[in-house]
mmCIF file of the C-alpha atoms, coordinates in Angstrom:
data_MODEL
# 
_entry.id   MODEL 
# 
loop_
_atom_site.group_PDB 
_atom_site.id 
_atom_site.type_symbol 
_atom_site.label_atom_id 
_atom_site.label_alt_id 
_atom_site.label_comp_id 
_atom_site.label_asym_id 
_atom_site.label_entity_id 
_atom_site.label_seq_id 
_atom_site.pdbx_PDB_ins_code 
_atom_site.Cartn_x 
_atom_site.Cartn_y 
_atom_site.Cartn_z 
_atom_site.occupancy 
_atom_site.B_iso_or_equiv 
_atom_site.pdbx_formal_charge 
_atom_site.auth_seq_id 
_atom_site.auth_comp_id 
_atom_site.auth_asym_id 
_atom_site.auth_atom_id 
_atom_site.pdbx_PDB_model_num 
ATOM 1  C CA . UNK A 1 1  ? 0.000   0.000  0.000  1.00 0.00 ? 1  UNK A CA 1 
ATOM 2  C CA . UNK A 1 2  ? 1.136   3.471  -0.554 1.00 0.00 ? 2  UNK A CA 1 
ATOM 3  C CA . UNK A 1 3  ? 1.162   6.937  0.878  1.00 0.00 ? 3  UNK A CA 1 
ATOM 4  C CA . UNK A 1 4  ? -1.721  7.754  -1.628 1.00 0.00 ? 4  UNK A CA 1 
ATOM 5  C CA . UNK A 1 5  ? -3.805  4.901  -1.504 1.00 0.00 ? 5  UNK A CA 1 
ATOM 6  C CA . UNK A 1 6  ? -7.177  4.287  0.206  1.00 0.00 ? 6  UNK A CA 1 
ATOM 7  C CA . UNK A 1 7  ? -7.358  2.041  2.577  1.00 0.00 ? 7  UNK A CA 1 
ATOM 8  C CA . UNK A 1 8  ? -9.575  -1.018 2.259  1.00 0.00 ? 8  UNK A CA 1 
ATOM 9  C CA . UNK A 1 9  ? -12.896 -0.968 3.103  1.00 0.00 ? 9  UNK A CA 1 
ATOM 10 C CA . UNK A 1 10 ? -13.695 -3.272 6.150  1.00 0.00 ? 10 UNK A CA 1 
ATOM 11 C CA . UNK A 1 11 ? -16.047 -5.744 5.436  1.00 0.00 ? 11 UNK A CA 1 
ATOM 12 C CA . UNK A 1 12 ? -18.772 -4.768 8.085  1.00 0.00 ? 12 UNK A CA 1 
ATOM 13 C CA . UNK A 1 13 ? -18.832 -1.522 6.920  1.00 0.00 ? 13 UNK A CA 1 
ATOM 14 C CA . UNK A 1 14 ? -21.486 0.163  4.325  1.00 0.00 ? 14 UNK A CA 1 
ATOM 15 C CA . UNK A 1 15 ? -21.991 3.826  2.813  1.00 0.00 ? 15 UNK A CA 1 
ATOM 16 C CA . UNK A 1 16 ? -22.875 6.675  4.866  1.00 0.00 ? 16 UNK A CA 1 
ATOM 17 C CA . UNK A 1 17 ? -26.572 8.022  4.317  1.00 0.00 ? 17 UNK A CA 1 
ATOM 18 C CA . UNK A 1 18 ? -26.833 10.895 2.587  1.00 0.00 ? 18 UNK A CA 1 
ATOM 19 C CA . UNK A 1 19 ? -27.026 14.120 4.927  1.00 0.00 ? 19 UNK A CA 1 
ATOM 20 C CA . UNK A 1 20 ? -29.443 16.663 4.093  1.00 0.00 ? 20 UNK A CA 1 
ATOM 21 C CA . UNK A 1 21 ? -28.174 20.176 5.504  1.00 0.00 ? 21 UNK A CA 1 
ATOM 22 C CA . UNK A 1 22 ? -30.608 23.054 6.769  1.00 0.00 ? 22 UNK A CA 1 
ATOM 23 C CA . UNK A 1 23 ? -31.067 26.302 4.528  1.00 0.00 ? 23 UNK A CA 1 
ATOM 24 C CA . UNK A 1 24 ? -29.388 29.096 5.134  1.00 0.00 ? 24 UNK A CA 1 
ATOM 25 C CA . UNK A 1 25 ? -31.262 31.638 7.339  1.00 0.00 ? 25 UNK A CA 1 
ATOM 26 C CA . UNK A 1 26 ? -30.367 35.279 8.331  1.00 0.00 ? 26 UNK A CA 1 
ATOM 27 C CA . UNK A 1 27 ? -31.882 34.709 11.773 1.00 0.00 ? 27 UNK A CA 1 
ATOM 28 C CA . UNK A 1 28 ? -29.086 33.705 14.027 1.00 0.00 ? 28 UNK A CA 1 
ATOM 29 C CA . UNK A 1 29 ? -27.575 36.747 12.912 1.00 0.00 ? 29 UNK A CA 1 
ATOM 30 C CA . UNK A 1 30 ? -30.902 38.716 13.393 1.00 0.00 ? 30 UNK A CA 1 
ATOM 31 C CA . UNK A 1 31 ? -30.696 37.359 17.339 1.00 0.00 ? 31 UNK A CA 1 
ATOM 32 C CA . UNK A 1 32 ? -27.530 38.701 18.016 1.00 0.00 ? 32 UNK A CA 1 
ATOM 33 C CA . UNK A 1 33 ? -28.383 42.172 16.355 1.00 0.00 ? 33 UNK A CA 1 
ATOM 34 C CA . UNK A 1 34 ? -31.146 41.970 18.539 1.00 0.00 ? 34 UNK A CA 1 
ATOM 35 C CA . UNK A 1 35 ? -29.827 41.154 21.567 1.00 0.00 ? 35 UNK A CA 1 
ATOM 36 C CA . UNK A 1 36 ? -26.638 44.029 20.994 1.00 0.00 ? 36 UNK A CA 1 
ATOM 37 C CA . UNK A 1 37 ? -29.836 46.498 20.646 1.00 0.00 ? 37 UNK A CA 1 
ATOM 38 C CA . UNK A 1 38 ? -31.847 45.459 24.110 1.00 0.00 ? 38 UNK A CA 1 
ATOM 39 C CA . UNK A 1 39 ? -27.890 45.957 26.447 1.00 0.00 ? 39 UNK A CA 1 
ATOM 40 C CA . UNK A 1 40 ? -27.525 49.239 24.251 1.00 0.00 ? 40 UNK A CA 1 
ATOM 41 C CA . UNK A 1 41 ? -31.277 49.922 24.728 1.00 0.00 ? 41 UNK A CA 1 
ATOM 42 C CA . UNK A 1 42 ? -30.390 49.092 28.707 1.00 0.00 ? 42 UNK A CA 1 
ATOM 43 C CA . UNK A 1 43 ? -27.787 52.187 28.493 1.00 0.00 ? 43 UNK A CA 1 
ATOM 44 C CA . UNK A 1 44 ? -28.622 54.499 26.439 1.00 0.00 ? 44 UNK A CA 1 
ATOM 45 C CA . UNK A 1 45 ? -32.846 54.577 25.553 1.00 0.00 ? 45 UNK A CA 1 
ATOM 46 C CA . UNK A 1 46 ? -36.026 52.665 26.132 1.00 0.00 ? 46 UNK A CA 1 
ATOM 47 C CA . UNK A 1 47 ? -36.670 52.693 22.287 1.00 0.00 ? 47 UNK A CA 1 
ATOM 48 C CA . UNK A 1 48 ? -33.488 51.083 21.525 1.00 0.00 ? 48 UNK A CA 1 
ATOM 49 C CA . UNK A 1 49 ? -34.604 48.698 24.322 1.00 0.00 ? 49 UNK A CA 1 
ATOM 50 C CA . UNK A 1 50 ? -37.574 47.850 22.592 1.00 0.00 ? 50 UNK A CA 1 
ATOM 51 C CA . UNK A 1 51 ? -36.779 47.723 18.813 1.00 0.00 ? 51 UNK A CA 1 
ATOM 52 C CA . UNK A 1 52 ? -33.950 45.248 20.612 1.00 0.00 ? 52 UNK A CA 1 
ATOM 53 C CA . UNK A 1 53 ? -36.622 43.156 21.908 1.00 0.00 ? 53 UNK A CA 1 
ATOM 54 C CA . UNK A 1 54 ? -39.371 43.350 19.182 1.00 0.00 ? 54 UNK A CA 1 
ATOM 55 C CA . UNK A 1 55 ? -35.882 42.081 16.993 1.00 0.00 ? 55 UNK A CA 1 
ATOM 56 C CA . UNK A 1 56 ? -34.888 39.265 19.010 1.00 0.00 ? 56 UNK A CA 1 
ATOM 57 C CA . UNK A 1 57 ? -38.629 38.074 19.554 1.00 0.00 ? 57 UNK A CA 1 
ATOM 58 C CA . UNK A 1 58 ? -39.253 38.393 15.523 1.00 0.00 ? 58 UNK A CA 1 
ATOM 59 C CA . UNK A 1 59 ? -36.104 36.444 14.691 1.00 0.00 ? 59 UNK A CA 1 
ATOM 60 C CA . UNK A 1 60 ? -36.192 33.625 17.610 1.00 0.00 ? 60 UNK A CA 1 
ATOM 61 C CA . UNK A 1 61 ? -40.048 32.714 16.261 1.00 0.00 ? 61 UNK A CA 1 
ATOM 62 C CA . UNK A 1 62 ? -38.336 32.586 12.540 1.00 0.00 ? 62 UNK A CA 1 
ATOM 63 C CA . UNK A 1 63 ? -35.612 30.409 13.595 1.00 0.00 ? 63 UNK A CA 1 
ATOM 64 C CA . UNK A 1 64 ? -38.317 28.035 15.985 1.00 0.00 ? 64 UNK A CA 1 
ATOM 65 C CA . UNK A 1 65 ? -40.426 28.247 12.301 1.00 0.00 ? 65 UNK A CA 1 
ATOM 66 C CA . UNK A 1 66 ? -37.209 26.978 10.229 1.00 0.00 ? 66 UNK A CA 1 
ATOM 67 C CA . UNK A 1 67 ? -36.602 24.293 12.512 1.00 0.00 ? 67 UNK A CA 1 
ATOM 68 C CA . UNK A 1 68 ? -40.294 22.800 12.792 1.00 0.00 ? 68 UNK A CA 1 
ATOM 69 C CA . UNK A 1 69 ? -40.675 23.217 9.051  1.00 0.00 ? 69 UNK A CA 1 
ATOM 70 C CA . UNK A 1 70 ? -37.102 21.461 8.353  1.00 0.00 ? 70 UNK A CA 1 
ATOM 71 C CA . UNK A 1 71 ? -38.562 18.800 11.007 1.00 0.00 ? 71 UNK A CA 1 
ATOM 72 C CA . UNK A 1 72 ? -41.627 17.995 8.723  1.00 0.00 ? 72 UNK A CA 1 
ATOM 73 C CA . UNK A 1 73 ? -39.782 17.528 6.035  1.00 0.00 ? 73 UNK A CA 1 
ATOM 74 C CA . UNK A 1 74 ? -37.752 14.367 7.428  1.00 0.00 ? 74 UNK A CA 1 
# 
């Protein structure tokens, strides 16, 4: 065997399933955003504070949405 071969396959062993991935989704990103606005909110104004929160609660019930509607599709 050389440095650039494959090993070979072990008996017992089969092929992987095939992995489906989730879609993108800006959300995650949206949360943090979010959350950065509600501590600056927390300093500076309550309108920051709640355009924070209105944010976070917007993109956390997008991202629960993506997950049960990746979920249905197994």
């Amino acid at each position: 065997m050389t440095l650039n071969e494959p090993p070979p396959p072990r008996p017992d062993w089969g092929p992987l399933p095939p992995e489906r991935l989730p879609r993108p989704t800006y959300c995650p990103a949206g949360m943090a955003l979010g959350a950065a606005l509600v501590f600056w909110g927390i300093i500076t104004s309550w309108i920051i504070l709640f355009v924070g929160f209105g944010l976070f609660t917007a993109m956390l019930g997008g991202w629960i949405a993506e997950i049960c509607h990746e979920r249905k599709q197994y």
